[in-house]
N, C-alpha and C positions, 0 to 999 in steps of 0.2 A: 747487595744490600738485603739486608734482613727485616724483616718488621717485627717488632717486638712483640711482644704476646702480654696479653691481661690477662689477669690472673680476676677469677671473678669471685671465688670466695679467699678470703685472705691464709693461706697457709694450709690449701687444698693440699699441694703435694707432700706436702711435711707429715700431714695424718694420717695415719696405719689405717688401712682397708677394713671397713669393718661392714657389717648388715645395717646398720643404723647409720643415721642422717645426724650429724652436727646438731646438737639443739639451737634452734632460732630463739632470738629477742622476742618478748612479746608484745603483740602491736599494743600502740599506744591506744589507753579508752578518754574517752569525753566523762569527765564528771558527773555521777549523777545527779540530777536534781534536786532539794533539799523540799518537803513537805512543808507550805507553808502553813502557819496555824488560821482557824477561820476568826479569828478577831487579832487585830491589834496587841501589843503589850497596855497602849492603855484604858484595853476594856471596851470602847467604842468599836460599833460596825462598821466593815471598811465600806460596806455599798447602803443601799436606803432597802435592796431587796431583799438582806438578808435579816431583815427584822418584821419588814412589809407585810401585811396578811394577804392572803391569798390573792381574794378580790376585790384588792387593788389592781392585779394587772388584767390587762385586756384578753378576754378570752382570743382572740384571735391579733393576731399583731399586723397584719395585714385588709384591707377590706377587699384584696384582691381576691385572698384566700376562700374570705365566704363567696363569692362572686362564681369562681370554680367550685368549692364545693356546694354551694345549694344547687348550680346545671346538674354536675355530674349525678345527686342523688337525685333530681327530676329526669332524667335519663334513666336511673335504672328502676324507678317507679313505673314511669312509662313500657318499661321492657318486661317487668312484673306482670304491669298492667295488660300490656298487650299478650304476653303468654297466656295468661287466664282466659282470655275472650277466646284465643287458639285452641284452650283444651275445652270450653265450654261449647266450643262451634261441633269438635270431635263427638263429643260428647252426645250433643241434640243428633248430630249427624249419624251416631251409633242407632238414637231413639228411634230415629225415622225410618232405621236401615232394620229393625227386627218387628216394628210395628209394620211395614212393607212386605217382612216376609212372613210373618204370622198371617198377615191377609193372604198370599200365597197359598201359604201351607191351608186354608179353610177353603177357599177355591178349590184348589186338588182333591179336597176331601169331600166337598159336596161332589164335583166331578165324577170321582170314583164310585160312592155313591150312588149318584145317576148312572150312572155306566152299568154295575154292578146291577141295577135296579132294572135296566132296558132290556139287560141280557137275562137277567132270569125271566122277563115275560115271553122275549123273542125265543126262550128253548121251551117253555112252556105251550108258545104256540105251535111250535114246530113238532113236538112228539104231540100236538093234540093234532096235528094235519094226517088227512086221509089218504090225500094221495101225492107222489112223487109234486104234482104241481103245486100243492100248498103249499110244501117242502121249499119249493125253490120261491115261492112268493114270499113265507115269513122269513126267510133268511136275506133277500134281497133289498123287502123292507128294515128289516135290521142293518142289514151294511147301508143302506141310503138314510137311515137316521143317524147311526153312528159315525157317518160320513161328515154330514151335515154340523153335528153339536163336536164335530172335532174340529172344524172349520172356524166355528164360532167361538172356539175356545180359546184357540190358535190364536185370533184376534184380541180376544180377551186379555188373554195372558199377555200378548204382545202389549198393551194399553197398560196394564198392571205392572209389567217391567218396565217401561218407558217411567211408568209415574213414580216410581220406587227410585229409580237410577236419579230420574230428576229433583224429586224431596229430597235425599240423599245427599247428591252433591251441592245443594243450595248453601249449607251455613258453609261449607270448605270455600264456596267458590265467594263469599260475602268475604270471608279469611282472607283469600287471594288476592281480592279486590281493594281490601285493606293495607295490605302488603305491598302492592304498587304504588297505591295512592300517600302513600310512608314513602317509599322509596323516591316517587317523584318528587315531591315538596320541596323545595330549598332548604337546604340549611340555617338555623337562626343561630 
C-alpha cells in the first residue's frame, strides 16, 4: 500500500521552475476606523466636558493623589533641606580648618623668630668668648635652651593640632550624628 501524497500548493508540479515564488493572496485587513466628528449632527455636545470650563473639574481626581504627592514633595524638601545643613557643616568645617592653620602658620613664625633671635645672641656670645671654655659654656647654654623651647613647643604644637583636629571635625561629626539619628527613626 501506498500512501498518497498532498499536494501542499495547488498545481505545484504543473508550474515551470522559475526564481520567483507564486504571488500569494493578500491577507485579509480589519477596517479602518472611521473619525468621528466632535459634536453630534444635531449640533449638541455629546458629553457636559466638552463645553465645561476649565474649573469645573477637580484639579486632582483622586485625594489619594495629593496624599502621595504632598509626602513625596515633603521628602525631597527634607533632602534639600538636609543637604544644605551638610554643605554648610563643610563649609564652617573648612572655616575652622584654615583659621587652625593660620594660627599654626603664626606659631612657626614667632618660633623661627625666636630661634633665629637665640642663635644670633648664642654666636654673638660665642666669637665674644676668650677662651676654648666660654666656647663650650655659650654653645652648651644654647643647646640646653634650644633643647628646652623645642620641648615646649613640641607640646604646644601638639595641643594646637589636637585642637584644630577637634574644631574641625565637630560640625562633620554634628552631620554624622544627624545621619544616624535620620536613619534610626521609624518610618512615618
Amino acid at each position: 500500500m501506498t500512501k498518497p501524497e498532498t499536494k501542499l500548493v495547488a498545481g505545484a508540479e504543473d508550474a515551470p521552475a522559475s526564481s520567483n515564488p507564486p504571488p500569494q493572496a493578500p491577507l485579509p485587513q480589519a477596517p479602518l476606523p472611521q473619525a468621528k466628528p466632535s459634536t453630534p449632527a444635531a449640533g449638541k455636545p455629546s458629553s457636559p466636558s466638552e463645553t465645561a470650563p476649565f474649573s469645573m473639574f477637580p484639579t486632582t481626581p483622586n485625594p489619594m493623589v495629593n496624599l502621595m504627592t504632598n509626602a513625596t514633595f515633603k521628602g525631597f524638601d527634607d533632602f534639600a533641606t538636609f543637604g544644605q545643613a551638610n554643605i554648610d557643616a563643610l563649609v564652617q568645617a573648612s572655616t575652622v580648618f584654615t583659621k587652625g592653620v593660620e594660627e599654626l602658620s603664626k606659631e612657626m613664625a614667632s618660633l623661627a623668630h625666636t630661634s633665629l633671635e637665640t642663635g644670633a645672641a648664642a654666636a654673638k656670645k660665642t666669637f665674644a668668648a676668650r677662651t676654648i671654655k666660654d666656647v663650650i659654656e655659650a654653645q652648651s647654654d644654647f643647646s640646653k635652651v634650644s633643647l628646652e623651647k623645642l620641648l615646649a613647643n613640641w607640646a604646644r604644637f601638639g595641643e594646637l593640632g589636637v585642637k584644630l583636629a577637634t574644631d574641625t571635625a565637630s560640625p562633620i561629626a554634628a552631620r554624622a550624628n544627624a545621619v544616624a539619628a535620620m536613619v534610626a527613626r521609624p518610618a512615618t
